[in-house]
C-alpha positions in Angstrom: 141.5 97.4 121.8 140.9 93.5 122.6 140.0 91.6 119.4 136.2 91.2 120.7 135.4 95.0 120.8 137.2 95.6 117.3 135.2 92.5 116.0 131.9 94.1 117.9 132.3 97.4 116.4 133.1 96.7 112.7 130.0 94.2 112.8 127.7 97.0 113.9 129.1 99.3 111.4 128.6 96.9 108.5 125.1 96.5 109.6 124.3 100.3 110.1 126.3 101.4 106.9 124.2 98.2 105.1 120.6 99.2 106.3 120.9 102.9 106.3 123.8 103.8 103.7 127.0 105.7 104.7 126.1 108.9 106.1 124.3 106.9 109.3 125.8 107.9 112.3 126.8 105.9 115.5 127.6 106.2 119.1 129.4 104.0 121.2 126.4 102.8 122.8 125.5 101.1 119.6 127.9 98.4 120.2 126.1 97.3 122.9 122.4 96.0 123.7 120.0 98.3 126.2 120.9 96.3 129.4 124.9 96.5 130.4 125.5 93.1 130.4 129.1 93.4 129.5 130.3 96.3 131.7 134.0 95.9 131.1 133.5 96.1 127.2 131.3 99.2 127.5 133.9 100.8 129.4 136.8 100.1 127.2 134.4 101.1 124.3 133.9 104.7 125.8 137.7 105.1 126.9 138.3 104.2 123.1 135.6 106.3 122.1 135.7 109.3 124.1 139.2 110.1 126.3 141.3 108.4 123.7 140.1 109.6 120.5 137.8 112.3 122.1 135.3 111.7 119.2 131.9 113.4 119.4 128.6 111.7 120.4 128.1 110.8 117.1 130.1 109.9 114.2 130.2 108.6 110.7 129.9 104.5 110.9 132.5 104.6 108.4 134.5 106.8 109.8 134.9 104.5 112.8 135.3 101.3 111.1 138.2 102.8 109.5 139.5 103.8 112.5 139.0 100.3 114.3 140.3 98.9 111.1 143.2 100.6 111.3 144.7 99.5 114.7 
């Protein structure tokens, strides 16, 4: 995972776990704004995401910022 994405994603999940406590959920989408203006770092997010780790649609923001944290 290139230091951007793993920066990106444990950002988000601060946010999220701030604002809405530490059962919020997240997808990998959440990493990223409406428009795909970064299409290289969406995909390596949903590799990550979904063949690697074959994680469901949603999970715990926690749980993925431990993940992330972890690498």
């Amino acid at each position: 995972m290139t230091p951007v994405l793993k920066a990106k994603i444990i950002e988000v999940c601060d946010k999220k776990i701030i604002t809405k406590g530490t059962n919020v959920g997240v997808s990998f989408y959440a990493f990223f704004k409406n428009k795909n203006d970064n299409p290289e770092l969406l995909m390596e997010a949903a590799t990550w995401w979904i063949k690697t780790h074959e994680l469901d649609h949603f999970e715990k923001a926690v749980k993925i910022k431990a993940m992330v944290e972890n690498l």
